[in-house]
C-alpha positions as YAML, in Angstrom:
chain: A
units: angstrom
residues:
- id: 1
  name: UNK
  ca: [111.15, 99.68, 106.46]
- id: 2
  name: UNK
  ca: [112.39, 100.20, 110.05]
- id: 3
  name: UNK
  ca: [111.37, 103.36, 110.98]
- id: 4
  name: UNK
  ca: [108.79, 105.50, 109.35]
- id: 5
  name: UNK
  ca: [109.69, 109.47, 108.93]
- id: 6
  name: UNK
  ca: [107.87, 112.32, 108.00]
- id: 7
  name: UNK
  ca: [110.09, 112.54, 105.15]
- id: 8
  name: UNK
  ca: [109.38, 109.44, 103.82]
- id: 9
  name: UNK
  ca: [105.40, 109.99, 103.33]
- id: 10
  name: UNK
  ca: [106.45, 113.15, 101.83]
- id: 11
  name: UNK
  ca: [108.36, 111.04, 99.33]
- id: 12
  name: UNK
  ca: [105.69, 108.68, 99.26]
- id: 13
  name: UNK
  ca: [103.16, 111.43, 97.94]
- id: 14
  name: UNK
  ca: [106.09, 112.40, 95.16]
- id: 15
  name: UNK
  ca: [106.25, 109.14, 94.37]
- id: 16
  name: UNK
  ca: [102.48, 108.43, 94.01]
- id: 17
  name: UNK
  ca: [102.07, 111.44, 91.72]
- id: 18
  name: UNK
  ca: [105.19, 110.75, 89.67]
- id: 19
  name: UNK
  ca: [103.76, 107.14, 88.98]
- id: 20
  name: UNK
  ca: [100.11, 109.41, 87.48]
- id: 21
  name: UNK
  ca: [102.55, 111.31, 85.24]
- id: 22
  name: UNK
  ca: [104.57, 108.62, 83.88]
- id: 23
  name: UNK
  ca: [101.25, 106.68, 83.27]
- id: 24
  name: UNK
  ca: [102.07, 103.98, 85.54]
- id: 25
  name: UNK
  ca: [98.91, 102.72, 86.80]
- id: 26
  name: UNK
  ca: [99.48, 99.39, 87.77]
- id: 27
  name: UNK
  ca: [102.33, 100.41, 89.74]
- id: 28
  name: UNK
  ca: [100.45, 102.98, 91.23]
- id: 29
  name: UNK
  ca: [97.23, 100.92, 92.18]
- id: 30
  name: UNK
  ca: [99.93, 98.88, 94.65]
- id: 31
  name: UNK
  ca: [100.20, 101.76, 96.35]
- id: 32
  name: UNK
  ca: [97.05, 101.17, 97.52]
- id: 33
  name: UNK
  ca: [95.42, 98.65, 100.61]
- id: 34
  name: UNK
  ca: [93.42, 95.60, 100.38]
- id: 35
  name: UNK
  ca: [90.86, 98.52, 101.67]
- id: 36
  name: UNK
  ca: [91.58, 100.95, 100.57]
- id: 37
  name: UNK
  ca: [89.27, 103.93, 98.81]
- id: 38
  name: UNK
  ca: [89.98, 107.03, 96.35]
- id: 39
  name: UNK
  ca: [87.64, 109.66, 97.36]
- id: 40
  name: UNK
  ca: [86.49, 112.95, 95.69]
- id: 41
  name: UNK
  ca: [83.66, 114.51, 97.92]
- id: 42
  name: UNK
  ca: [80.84, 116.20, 95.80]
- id: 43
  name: UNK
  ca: [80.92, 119.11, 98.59]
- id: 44
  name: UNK
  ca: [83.09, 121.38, 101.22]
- id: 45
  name: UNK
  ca: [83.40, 119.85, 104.01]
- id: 46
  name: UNK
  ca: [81.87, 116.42, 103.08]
- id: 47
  name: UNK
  ca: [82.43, 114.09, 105.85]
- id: 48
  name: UNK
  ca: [80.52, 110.72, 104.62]
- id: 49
  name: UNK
  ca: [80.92, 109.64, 101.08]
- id: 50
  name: UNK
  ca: [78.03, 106.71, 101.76]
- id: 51
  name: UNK
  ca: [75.08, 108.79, 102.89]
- id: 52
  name: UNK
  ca: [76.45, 111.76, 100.59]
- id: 53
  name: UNK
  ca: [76.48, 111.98, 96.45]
- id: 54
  name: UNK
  ca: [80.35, 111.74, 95.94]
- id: 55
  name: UNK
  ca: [82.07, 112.85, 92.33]
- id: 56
  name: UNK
  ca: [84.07, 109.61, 92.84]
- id: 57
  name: UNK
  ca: [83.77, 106.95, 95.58]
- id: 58
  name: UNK
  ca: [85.93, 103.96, 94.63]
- id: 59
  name: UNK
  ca: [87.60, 101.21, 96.17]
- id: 60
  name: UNK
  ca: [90.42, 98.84, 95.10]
- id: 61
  name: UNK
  ca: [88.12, 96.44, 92.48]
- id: 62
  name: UNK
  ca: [87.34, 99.58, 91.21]
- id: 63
  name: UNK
  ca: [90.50, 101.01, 90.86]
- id: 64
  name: UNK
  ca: [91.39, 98.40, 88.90]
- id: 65
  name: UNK
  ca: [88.87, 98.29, 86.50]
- id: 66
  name: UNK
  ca: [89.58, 101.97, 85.95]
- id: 67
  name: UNK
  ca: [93.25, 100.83, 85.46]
- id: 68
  name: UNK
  ca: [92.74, 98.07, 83.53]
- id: 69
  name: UNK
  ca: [90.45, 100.06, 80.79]
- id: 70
  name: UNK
  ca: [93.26, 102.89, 80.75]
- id: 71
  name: UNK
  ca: [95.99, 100.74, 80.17]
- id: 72
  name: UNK
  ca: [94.17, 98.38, 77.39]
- id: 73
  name: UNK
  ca: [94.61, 98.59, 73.91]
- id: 74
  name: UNK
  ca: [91.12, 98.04, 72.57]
- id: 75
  name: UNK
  ca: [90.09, 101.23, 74.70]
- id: 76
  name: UNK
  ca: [88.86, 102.99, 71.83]
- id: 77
  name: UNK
  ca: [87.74, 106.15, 74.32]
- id: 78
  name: UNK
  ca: [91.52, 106.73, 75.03]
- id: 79
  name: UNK
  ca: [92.92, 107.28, 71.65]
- id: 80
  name: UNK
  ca: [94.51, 109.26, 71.89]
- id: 81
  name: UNK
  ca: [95.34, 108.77, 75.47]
- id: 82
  name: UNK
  ca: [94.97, 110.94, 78.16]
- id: 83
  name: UNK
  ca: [97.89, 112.72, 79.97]
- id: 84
  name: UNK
  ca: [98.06, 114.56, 83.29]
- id: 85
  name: UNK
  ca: [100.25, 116.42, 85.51]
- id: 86
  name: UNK
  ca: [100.28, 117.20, 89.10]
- id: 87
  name: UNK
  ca: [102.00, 120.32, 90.30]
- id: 88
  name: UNK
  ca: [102.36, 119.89, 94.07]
- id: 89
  name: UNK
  ca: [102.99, 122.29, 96.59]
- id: 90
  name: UNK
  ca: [105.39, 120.48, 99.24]
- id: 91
  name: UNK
  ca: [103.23, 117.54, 101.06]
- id: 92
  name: UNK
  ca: [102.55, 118.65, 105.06]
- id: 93
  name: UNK
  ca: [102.17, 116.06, 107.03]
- id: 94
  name: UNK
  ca: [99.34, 116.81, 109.43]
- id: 95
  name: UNK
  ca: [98.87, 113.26, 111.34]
- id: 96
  name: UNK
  ca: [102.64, 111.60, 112.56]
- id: 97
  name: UNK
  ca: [103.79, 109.51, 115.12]
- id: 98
  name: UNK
  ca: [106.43, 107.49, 114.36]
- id: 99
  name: UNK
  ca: [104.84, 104.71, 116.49]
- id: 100
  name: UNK
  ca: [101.39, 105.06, 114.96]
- id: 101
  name: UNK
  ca: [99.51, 102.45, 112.50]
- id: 102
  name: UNK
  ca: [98.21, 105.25, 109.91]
- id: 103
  name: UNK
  ca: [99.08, 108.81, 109.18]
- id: 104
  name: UNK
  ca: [98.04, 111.61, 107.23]
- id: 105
  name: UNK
  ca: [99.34, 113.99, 104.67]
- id: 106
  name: UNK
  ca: [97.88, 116.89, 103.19]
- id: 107
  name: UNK
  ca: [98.95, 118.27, 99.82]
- id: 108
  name: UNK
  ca: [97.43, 121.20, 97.63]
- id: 109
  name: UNK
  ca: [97.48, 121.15, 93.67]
- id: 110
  name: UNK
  ca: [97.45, 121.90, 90.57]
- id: 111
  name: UNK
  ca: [96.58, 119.03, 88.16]
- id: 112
  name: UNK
  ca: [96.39, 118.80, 84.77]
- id: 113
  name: UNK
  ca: [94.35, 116.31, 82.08]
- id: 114
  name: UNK
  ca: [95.15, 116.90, 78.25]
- id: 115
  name: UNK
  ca: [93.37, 114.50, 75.68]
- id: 116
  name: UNK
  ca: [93.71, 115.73, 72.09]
- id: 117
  name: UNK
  ca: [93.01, 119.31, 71.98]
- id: 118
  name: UNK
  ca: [91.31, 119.57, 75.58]
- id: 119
  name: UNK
  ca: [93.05, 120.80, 78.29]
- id: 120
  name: UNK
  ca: [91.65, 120.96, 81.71]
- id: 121
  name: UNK
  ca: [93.07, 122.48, 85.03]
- id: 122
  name: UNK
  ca: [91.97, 121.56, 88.39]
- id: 123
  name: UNK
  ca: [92.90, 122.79, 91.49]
- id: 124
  name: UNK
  ca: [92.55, 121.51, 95.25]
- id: 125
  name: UNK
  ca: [94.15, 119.68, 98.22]
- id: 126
  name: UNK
  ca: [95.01, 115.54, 98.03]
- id: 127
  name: UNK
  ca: [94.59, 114.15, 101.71]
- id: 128
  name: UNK
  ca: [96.76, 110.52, 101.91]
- id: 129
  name: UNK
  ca: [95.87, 108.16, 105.03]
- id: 130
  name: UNK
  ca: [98.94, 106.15, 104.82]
- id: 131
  name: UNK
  ca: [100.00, 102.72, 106.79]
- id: 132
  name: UNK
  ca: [102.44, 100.43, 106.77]
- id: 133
  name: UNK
  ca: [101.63, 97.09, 105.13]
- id: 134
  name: UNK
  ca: [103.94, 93.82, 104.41]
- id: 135
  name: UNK
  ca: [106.91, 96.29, 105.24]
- id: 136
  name: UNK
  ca: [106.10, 98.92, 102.75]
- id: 137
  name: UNK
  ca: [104.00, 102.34, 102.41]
- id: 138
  name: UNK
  ca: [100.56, 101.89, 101.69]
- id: 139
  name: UNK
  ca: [97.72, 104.22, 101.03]
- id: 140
  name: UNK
  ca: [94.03, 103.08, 103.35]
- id: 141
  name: UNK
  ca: [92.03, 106.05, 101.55]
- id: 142
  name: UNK
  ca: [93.24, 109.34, 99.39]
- id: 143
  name: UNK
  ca: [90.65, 111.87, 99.54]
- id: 144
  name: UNK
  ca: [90.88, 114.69, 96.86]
- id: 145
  name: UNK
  ca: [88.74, 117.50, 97.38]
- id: 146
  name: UNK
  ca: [88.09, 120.10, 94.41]
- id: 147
  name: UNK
  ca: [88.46, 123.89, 95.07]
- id: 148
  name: UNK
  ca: [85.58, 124.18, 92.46]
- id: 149
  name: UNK
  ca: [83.36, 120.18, 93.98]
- id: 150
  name: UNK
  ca: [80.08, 121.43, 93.31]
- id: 151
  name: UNK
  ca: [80.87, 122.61, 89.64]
- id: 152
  name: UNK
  ca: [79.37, 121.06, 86.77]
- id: 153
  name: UNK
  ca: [82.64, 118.78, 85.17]
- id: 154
  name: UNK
  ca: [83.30, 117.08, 82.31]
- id: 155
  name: UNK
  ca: [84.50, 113.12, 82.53]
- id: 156
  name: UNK
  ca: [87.43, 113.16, 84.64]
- id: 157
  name: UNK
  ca: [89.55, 110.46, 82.80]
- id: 158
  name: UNK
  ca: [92.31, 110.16, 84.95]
- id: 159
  name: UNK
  ca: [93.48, 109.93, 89.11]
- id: 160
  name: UNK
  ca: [94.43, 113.00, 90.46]
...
C-alpha cells in the first residue's frame, strides 16, 4: 500500500463487514492488530472500558477464542449456526491524514443476528481506529456503541 485514501478505509469497513456476513471469521480476526481491542461500551458516552462495566471488552486472544468456538464443529451451542447482517450507512471518515499512523471511521447500523427462529435487530454506530501494519490495513480498536447500551440483551453470539 503506497498511499492511504479515505476511500480505501471506507472499503476497508465494507470489507470488514462483508467478511461477518459471509461467516469468515478467521479472515476477519486478521483484520485486526497484535493490540488490538473490540469494544462495546455498557453506556453513552463511555470513555474507559477498564474502570467502566463494558457489554464486551475483548482483545485479540479473545477474539480468537470467540472465533475459534464459532467456527468449530463440536460447538453444540451453534447448531444451528448463527447468521448476521450489517446494513451500513456509507462509512465517514472523521480522523484522516494521509501522512498519519492511525485514523478513524465512523459508521452507523443496522445489524442483524438470526439463530433458528430468533431474530434480533440492533442498531448503532461502529467506530474503526485503523493503521497501517506490514503494508496492509489494520484495525488497533473497533468500538461499537448500541443505540439501546444500557438495555437488558440477550447473548450476543456474533461481531457486529
Amino acid at each position: 500500500m503506497t498511499q492511504i485514501t479515505a476511500q480505501a478505509l471506507i472499503d476497508f469497513v465494507y470489507h470488514e463487514a462483508d467478511l461477518l456476513d459471509e461467516q469468515r471469521f478467521t479472515e476477519w480476526l486478521e483484520l485486526f492488530t497484535e493490540d488490538a481491542y473490540y469494544w462495546m461500551p455498557l453506556a453513552h458516552g463511555q470513555t474507559d472500558p477498564i474502570l467502566h462495566a463494558s457489554l464486551l471488552y475483548e482483545d485479540k486472544l479473545l477474539l480468537k477464542v470467540r472465533v475459534e468456538r464459532l467456527v468449530g464443529q463440536r460447538t453444540f451451542s451453534q447448531q444451528p449456526k448463527s447468521r448476521c447482517h450489517h446494513l451500513l450507512q456509507q462509512p465517514r471518515v472523521i480522523d484522516f491524514d494521509a501522512n498519519a499512523t492511525e485514523h478513524k471511521v465512523r459508521t452507523s447500523f443496522h445489524y442483524t443476528e438470526t439463530r433458528g427462529e430468533t431474530q434480533t435487530l440492533y442498531v448503532g454506530w461502529a467506530t474503526h481506529h485503523i493503521v497501517v501494519e506490514n503494508n496492509q490495513l489494520r484495525m488497533r480498536l473497533k468500538r461499537v456503541d448500541l443505540l439501546n447500551c444500557d438495555a437488558p440483551f440477550g447473548n450476543i453470539q456474533l461481531f457486529m
